[in-house]
N, C-alpha and C positions, 0 to 999 in steps of 0.2 A: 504493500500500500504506500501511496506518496499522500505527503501529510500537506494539506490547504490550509490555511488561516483566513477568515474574512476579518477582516478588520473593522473595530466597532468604530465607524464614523461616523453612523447612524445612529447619535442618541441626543436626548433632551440637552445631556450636557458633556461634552466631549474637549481635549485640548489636544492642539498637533501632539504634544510632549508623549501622550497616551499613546497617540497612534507611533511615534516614531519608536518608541519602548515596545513596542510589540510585536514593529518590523525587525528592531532587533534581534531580539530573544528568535523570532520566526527563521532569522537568517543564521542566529549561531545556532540552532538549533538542527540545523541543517533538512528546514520545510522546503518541500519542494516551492513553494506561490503563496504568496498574499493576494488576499485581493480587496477592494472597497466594494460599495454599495452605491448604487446610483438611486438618487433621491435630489426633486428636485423643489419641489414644496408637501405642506406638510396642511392640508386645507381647513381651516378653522370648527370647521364644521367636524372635523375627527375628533375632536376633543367632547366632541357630545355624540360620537359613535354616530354619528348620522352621513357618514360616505356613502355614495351610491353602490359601490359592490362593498363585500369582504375584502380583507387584506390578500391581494394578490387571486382575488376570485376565487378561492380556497375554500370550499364547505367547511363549519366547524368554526372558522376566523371570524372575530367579528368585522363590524364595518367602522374599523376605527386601526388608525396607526399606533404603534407604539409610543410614539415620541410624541410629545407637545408641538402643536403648530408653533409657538414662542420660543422653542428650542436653537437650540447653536450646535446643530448641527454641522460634518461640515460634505458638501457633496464630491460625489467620488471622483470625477473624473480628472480633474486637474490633480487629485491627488497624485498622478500615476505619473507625469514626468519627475514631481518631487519624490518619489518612491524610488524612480530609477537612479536617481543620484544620490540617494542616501544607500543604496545596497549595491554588492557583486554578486549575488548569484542566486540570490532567488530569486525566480521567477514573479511577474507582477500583469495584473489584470484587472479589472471591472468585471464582477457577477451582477448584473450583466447589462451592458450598453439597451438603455430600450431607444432603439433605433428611431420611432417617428421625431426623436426630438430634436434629431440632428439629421443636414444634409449628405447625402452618402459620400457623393464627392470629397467633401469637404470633411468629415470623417476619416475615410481612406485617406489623404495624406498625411491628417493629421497623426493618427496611424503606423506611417510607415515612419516617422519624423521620430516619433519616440521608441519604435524598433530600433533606431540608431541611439538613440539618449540612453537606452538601457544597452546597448551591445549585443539587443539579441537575444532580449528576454522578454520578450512582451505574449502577453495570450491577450485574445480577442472575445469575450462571451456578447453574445446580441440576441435580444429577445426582443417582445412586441410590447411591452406595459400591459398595465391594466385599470390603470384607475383616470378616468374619464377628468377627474380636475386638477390632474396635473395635466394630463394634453391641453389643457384648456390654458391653465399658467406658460405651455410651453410654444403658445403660438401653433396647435396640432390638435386644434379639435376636428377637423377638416378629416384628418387621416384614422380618427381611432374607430371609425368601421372598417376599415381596409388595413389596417395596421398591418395582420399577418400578411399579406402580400407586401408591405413597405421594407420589412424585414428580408423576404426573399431578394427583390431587386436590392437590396443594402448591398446581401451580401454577393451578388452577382455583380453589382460597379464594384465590391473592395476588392476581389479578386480577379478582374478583370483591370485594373488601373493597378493593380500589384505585379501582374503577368506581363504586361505591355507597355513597349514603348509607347507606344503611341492608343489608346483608346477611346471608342463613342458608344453611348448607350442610348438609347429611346423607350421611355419606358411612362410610366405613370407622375411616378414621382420623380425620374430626372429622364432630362431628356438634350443631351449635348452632342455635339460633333466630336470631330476626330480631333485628342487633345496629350498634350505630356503633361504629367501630371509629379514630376521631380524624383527624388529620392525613392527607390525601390526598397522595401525592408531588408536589414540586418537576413532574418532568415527564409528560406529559398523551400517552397515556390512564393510562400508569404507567413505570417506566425500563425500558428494554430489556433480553428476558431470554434469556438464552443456552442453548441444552439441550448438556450433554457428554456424546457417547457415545463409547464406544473399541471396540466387537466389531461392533455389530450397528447398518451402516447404516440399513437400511428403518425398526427400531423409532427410531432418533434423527429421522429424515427426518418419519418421521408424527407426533411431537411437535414438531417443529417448522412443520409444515403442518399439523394440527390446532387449533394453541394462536396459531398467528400470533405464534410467536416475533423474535426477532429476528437471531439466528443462531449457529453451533454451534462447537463447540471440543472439538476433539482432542489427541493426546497423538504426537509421534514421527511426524507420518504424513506417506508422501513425497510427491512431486507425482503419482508413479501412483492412490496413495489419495485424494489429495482432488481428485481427478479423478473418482472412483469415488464419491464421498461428494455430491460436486453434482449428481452424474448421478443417481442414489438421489433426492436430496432432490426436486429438479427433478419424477422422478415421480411421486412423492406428492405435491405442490404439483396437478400435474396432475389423477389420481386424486381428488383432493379438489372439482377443481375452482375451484379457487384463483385468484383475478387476479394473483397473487404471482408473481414470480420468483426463482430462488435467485440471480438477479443483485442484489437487491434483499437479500438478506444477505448478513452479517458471516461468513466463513469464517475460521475461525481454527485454528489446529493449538498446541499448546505442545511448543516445541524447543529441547534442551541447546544453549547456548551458548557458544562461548571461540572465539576468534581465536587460532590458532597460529602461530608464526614458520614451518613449513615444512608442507606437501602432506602431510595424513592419509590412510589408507585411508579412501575412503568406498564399501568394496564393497559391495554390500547384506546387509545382517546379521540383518531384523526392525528390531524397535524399537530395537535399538541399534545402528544405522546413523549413523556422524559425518554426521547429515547439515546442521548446523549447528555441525559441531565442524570447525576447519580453518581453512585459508591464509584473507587476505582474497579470492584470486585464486578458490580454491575457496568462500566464502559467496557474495560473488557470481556466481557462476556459476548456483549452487543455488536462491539468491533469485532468479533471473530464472525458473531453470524455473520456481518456484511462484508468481509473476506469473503466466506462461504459463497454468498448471496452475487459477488461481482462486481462488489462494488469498488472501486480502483485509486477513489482519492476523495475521499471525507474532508470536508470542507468546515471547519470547525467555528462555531459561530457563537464568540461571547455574550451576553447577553444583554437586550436594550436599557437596565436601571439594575438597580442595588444588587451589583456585584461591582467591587473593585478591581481598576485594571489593575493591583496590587496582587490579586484575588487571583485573577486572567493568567499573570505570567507565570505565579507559582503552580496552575495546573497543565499550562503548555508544558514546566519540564517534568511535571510528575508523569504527564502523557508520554512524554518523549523518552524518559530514562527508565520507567520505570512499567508505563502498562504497555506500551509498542511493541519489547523485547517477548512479553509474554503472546502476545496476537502473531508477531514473525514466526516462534518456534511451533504453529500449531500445524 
């Protein structure tokens, strides 16, 4: 298993100091990737639970964010060239770019620019969104019935202006002549790019066996589901025709994290299953199923309020020193 970090930049009250201490400890640690959280507002109306969907349209979630609309948060994506220059070797990425919010073009180089700032450590995650008031905050209410298709053409202009001298695409949402588009990425044919989906297996599995992704990332999901989620992908690898295997990808899930001094419930509940929240006796336990289960790189996900990032770093290394060794030898 290669070990993820997400990075709590997503809370009520957060300082870079937090975040930069935890890329630390992530990089002596020897994690494969960090990654931020893309969030771009936080709609007042979440504070009285009245969003128009669930969190991330997730049955089970309420219709409410974690964070305060009045929070200090801070948003991801800029975080990721300041990531690059504060580390050598871990890996660094956004779970996950929601694409209507940005130009593809304009993305794509952006893109390849920080492929070069990091040396060739950059991953790419790009999903669709899902909550209709932040499209609205992002100048993209226009697109959030079409989103899943704004996603496809995304990643069809990034790897096509990553591949090519010279590129033009006509599509819905961009539509340009024949153009150079500067700087090609650090890695070759471009950096690995991740599709997130959270409802709908089949549609994640056929962008990702379509597009010859690199592999996928969930939210919360147990070793039942990403059992369910390889088996899906697997098929439409096949259906396509593919020489691929989903052995041959990155499976990843993103899971609330904390180490507790005693034995949680971890009945099954949905998405809010402790299934990463618990004894070390119960994480690893859970981390072997999902060894078992396929899953390839646990995405570790501290938690939005009362846990200290004090809290955070001393259970990354009890993860790393002490329950990893026992998940490797099984």
């Amino acid at each position: 298993m290669k070990l993820a970090l997400y990075l709590p930049n997503f809370r009520t009250e957060v300082t870079l100091k937090e975040l930069e201490d935890c890329t630390n400890l992530a990089e002596e640690l020897d994690f494969d990737s960090v990654w931020t959280l893309d969030r771009i507002v936080v709609p007042e109306s979440s504070d009285r639970g009245e969003l128009q969907y669930s969190f991330g349209m997730m049955e089970g979630l309420p219709t409410a964010l974690p964070v305060a609309a009045r929070g200090t948060w801070f948003q991801g994506w800029p975080l990721i060239p300041w990531l690059a220059a504060k580390t050598t070797k871990v890996r660094i990425g956004m779970s996950i770019t929601d694409t209507p919010y940005r130009a593809p073009g304009v993305l794509a180089t952006e893109l390849a620019t920080v492929d070069h700032l990091c040396n060739g450590r950059l991953n790419v995650g790009v999903g669709s969104g899902w909550m209709p008031e932040e499209f609205a905050a992002a100048s993209a209410s226009h697109i959030f019935p079409k989103r899943h298709k704004h996603v496809r053409e995304t990643i069809e202009i990034m790897q096509g202006i990553w591949t090519n001298d010279i590129f033009e695409y006509h599509g819905e949402f961009a539509d340009f002549g024949p153009c150079g588009f500067g700087a090609k990425p650090v890695q070759q044919p471009h950096p690995p790019i991740f599709f997130s989906g959270l409802k709908d297996p089949k549609r994640s599995a056929s962008r990702i066996a379509k597009y010859n992704l690199s592999g996928w990332i969930g939210i919360q999901d147990t070793p039942e589901e990403i059992k369910t989620w390889r088996t899906e992908i697997q098929r439409e690898l096949e259906e396509l025709g593919s020489s691929r295997s989903v052995d041959d990808l990155e499976i990843s899930s993103m899971l609330w994290f904390v180490i507790t001094p005693v034995d949680m419930d971890q009945t099954p509940a949905g998405k809010v299953t402790n299934l990463m929240v618990g004894s070390a006796g119960q994480i690893t336990d859970m981390l072997k199923r999902y060894k078992e289960a396929g899953l390839t790189m646990p995405m570790f996900w501290p938690p939005f309020a009362d846990v200290p990032t004090a809290k955070t770093l001393d259970d990354l290394k009890t993860l790393k020193n002490e329950i990893m060794p026992k998940v490797d030898a099984m």
